[in-house]
C-alpha positions in Angstrom: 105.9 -15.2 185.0 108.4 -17.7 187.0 111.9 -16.7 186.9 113.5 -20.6 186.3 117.6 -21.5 185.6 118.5 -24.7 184.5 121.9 -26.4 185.7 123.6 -29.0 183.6 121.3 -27.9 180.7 123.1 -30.0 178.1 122.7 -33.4 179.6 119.1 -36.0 179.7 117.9 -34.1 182.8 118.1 -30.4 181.5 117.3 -31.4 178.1 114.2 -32.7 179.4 113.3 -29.6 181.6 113.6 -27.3 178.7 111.8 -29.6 176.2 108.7 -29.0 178.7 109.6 -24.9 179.3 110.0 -24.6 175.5 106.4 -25.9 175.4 105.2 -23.2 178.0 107.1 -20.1 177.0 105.4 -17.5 178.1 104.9 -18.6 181.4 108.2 -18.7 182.1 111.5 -16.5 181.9 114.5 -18.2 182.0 117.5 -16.6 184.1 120.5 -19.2 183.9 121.9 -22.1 181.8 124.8 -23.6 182.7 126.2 -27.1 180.7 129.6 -28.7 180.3 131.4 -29.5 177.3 128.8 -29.6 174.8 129.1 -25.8 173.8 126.7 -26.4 170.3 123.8 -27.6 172.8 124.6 -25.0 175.0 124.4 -22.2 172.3 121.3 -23.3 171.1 119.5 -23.8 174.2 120.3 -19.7 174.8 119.5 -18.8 171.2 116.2 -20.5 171.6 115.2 -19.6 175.2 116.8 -16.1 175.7 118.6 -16.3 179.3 120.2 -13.7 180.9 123.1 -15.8 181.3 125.1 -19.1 179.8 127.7 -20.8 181.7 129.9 -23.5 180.8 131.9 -25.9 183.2 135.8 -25.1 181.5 137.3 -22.3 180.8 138.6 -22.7 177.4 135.3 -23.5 176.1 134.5 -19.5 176.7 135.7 -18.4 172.8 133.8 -21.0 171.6 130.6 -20.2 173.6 131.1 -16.4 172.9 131.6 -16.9 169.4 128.1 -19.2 168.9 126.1 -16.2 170.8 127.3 -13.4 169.1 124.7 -10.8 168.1 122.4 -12.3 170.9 121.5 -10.3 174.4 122.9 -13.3 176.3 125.6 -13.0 178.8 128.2 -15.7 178.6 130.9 -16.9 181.4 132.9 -20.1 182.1 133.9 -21.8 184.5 133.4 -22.7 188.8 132.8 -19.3 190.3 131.2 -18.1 187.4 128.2 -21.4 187.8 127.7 -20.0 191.9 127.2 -16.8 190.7 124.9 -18.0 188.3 123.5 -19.9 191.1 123.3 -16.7 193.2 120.9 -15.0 190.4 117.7 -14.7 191.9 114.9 -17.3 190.7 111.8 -18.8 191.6 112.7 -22.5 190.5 116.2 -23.7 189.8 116.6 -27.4 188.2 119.8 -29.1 190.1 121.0 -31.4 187.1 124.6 -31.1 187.2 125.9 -34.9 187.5 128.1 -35.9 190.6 129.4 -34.1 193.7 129.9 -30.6 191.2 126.3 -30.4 192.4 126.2 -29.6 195.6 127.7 -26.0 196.3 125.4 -24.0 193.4 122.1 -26.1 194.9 123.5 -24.8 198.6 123.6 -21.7 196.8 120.0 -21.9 195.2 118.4 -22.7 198.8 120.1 -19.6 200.4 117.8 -17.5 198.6 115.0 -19.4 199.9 113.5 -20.9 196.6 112.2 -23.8 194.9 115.2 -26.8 194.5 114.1 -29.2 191.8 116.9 -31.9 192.6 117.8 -34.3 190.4 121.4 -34.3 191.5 121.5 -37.1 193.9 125.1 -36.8 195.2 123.9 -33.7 196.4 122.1 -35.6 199.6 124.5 -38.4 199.8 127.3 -36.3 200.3 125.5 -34.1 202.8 122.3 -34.8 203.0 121.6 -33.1 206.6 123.8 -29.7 205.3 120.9 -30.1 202.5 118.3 -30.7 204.2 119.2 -27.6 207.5 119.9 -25.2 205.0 116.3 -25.8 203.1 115.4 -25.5 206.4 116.9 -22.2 207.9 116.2 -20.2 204.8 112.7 -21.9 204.2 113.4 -23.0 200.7 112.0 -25.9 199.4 113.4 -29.2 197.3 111.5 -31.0 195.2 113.4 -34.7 194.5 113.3 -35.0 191.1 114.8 -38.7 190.9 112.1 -40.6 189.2 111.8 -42.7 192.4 111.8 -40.0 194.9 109.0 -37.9 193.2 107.4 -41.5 193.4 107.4 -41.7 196.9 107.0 -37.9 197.7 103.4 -38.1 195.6 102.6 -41.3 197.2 103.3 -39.0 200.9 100.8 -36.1 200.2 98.4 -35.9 202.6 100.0 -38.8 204.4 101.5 -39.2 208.4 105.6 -40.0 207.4 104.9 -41.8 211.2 102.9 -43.8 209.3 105.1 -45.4 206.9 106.4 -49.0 207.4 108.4 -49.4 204.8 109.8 -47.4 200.9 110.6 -49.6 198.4 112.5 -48.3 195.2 112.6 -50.1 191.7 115.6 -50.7 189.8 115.3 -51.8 185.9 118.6 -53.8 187.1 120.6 -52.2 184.0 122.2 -53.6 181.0 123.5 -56.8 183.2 120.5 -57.7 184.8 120.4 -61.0 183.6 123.8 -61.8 183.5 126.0 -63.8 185.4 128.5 -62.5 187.5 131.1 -64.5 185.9 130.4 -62.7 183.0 130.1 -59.8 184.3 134.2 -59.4 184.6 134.4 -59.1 180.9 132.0 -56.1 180.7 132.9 -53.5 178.8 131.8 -49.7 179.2 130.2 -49.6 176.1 127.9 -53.0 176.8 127.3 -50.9 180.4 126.5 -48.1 178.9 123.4 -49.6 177.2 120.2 -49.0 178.7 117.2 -51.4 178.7 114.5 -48.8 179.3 116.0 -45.5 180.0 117.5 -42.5 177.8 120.5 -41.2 179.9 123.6 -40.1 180.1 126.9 -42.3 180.1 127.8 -42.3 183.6 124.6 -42.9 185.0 124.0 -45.6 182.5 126.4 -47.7 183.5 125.7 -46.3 187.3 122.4 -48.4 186.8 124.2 -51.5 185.4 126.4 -51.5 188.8 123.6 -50.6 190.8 125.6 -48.0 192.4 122.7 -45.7 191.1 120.3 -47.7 192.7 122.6 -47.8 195.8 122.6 -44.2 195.9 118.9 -43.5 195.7 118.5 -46.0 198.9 121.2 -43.2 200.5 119.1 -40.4 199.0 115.6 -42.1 200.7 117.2 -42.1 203.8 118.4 -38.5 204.5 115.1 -36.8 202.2 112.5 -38.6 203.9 114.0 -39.3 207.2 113.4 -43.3 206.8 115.3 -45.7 208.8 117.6 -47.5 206.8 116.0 -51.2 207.8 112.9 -50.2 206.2 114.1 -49.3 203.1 113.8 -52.0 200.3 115.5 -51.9 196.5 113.4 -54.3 194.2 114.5 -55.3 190.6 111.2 -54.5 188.2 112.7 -55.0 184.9 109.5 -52.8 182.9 110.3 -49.8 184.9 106.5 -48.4 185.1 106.3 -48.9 188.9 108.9 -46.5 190.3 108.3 -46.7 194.0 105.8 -47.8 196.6 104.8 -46.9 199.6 103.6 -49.2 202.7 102.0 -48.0 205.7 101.4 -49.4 209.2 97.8 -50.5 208.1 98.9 -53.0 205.4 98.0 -50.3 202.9 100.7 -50.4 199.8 100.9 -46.8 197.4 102.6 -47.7 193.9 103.4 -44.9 191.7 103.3 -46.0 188.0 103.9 -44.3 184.8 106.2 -44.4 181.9 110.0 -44.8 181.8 109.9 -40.9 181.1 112.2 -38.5 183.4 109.5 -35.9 181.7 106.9 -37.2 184.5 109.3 -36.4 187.5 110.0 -33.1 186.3 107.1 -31.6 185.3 105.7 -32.8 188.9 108.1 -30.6 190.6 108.2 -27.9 187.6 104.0 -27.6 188.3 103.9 -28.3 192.1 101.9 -28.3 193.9 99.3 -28.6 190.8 99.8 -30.8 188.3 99.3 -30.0 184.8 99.0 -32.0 181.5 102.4 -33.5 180.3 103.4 -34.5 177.0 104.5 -38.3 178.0 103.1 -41.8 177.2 99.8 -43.0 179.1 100.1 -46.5 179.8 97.6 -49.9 178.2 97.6 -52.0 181.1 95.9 -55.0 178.7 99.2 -54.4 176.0 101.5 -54.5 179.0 100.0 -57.7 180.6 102.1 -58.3 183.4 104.7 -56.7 186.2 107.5 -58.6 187.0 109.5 -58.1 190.1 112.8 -60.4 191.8 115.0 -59.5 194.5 118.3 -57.8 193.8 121.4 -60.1 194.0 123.8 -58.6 196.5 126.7 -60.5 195.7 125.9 -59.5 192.3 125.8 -56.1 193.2 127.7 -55.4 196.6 126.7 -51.3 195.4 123.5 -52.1 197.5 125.3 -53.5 200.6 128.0 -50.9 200.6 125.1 -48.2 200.6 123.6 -49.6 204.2 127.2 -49.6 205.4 127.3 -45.9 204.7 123.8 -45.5 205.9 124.3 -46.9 209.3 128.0 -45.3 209.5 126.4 -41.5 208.9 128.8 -38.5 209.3 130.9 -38.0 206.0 130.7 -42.4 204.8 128.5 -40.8 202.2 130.5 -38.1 200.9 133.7 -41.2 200.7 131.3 -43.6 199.3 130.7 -41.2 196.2 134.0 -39.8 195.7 135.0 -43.3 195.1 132.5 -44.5 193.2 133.1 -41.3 191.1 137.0 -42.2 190.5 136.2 -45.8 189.9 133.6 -45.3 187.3 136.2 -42.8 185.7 139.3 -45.5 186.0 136.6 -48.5 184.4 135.5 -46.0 181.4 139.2 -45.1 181.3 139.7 -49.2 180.2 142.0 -49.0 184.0 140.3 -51.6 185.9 137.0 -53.7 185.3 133.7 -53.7 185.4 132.9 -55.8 188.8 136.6 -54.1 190.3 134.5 -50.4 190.7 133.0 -52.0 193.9 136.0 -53.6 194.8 137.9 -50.2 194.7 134.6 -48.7 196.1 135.1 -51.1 199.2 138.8 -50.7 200.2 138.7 -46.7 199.5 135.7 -47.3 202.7 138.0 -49.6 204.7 141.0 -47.0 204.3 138.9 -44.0 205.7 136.6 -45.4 208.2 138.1 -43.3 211.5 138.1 -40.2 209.2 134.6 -40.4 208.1 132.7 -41.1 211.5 132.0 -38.7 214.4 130.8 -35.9 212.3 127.5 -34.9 213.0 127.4 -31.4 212.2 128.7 -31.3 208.7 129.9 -28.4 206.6 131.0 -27.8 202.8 134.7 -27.4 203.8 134.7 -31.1 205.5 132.6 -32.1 202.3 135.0 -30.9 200.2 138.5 -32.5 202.3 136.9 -35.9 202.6 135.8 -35.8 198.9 139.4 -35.0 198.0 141.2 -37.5 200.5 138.5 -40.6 199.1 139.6 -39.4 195.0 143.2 -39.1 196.1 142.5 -43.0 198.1 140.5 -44.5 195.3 143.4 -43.7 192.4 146.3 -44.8 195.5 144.7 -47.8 195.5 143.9 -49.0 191.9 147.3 -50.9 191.0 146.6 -52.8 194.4 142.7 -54.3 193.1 142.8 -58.1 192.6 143.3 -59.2 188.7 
């Protein structure tokens, strides 16, 4: 039996991860949940699975969380040093779902004990991708991407040279806005961003993909997992969403990865590596779907992807800025502060501001994660009175 924890439980990602361990029970034994504010999804997640131990993200959600386990054998804690010690519990496979830069210390954490990363959290390897990626590496852990593009290209790689690759292009749906024009898009409103086309997720990432800042994230995430130059890596705007990602080689030869808009595929491919195993999501009609369509993202449109090769060639800690920022301006635009096309804006200047303190650092650690991330918040709100009206 594989001893599995889940972090960020509550949201799309973990709700997903459970609905396929929930189908598999006795194959697995769960050790950790851990889940923000949501404390009724939390409770019933540990009532149904049994962990040792449920954690939520604030403190004052504890009574609350104690009160809807009572009479249960499962531990309960709350709040930042209570999800690393969660994160220290030893397992075989640990799910990495909690959104944003929060990510990164308990999936450090996970790979010290030299065990199976599923990583869905993104920020985790734009922030510090190499920190990532050495750690894996001294402690022989492994991470499984669990972005629906990156399982896409890591199943296209098996049994494949990496020296062999020419090029990775990633899909984007292209969002709520996709066919939009930008003088429209000014007017946007969080809840029209948050309004997905093809996908089930969260709020933040929703509107992420609407600004492409999701899609200009994965392009950073391609970069430090794989190793790819940033020239060869492509962002394409497939509005079905059934081809993820593709793959082209130095011989002409092009690997596309298609299935259904389902984050259950991605998951249960690193959940089962390095078999695979039946999965409970749609198989696709080619005949009913007809056609793919493809067109080439807009980068004035959505600066998100020209920003993201900025950081790319920059290295050192332009990644770890880059996110903070983009962090604090999604906040400030659901927060009705600034507008829709003014996150990239802020996004921009916050970059301009810190461009001597985020170059030169090759060898990166948490604590200069951690300083940048605060200086690039503390830049991004500075600077939001300043954006143009």
């Amino acid at each position: 039996m594989r001893r599995i924890s889940v972090f960020g439980s509550t949201g799309s990602i973990g709700c997903s991860t459970l609905d396929l361990i929930a189908r598999r029970r006795d194959d697995f034994d769960v050790v950790a949940l851990t889940g923000g504010r949501n404390i009724a999804r939390l409770a019933e997640q540990a009532r149904d699975l049994c962990p040792e131990i449920a954690v939520c993200a604030y403190e004052d959600d504890l009574p609350a969380l104690r009160d809807a386990l009572a009479g249960t054998k499962v531990e309960t804690a709350a709040g930042r040093a209570a999800i690393l010690d969660a994160a220290r519990r030893p397992a075989d496979w640990i799910m990495s779902g909690i959104v944003g830069s929060a990510g990164l210390e308990p999936g450090l954490i996970a790979l010290e004990q030299g065990t199976t990363l599923a990583l869905a959290n993104k920020e985790s390897l734009v922030c510090a991708g190499p920190l990532l990626m050495a750690t894996a590496a001294e402690h022989r852990a492994t991470i499984l991407p669990v972005d629906s593009e990156h399982s896409a290209v890591f199943q296209a790689l098996i049994g494949e040279d990496i020296a062999a690759v020419e090029r990775i292009i990633i899909t984007a749906s292209g969002g709520a806005f996709r066919d939009w024009p930008k003088d429209k898009l000014a007017r946007a409103t969080p809840e029209q961003a948050a309004t997905h086309p093809n996908w089930d997720m969260g709020q933040r990432i929703t509107i992420d993909s609407a600004s492409m800042f999701n899609k200009a994230l994965e392009l950073i995430e391609t970069h430090e997992f794989f190793g790819i130059a940033p020239d060869r890596i492509e962002a394409l705007v497939h509005p079905e969403s059934m081809i993820h990602a593709m793959v082209g080689f130095s011989d002409g030869a092009l690997m596309a990865h298609i299935g259904p808009p389902d984050m259950r595929h991605a998951i249960g491919f690193a959940l089962n590596w390095p078999e695979r195993r039946t999965l409970p999501v749609d198989r696709l009609d080619f005949a009913k779907l007809g056609q793919f369509t493809f067109r080439a993202p807009d980068e004035d449109k959505y600066p998100a992807l020209r920003l993201a090769r900025e950081v790319m060639r920059d290295g050192g800690l332009s990644g770890a800025v880059f996110n903070a920022a983009k962090e604090r301006a999604l906040d400030h635009f659901i927060a009705g502060r600034i507008g829709f096309l003014q996150m990239s804006e802020l996004v921009e200047r916050v970059l301009d501001r810190m461009t001597e303190s985020r170059l030169g650092n090759d060898a990166l650690s948490l604590d200069m994660v951690h300083d940048i991330d605060t200086q690039a918040r503390r830049a991004a709100d500075d600077l939001v009175p300043h954006l143009s009206a």
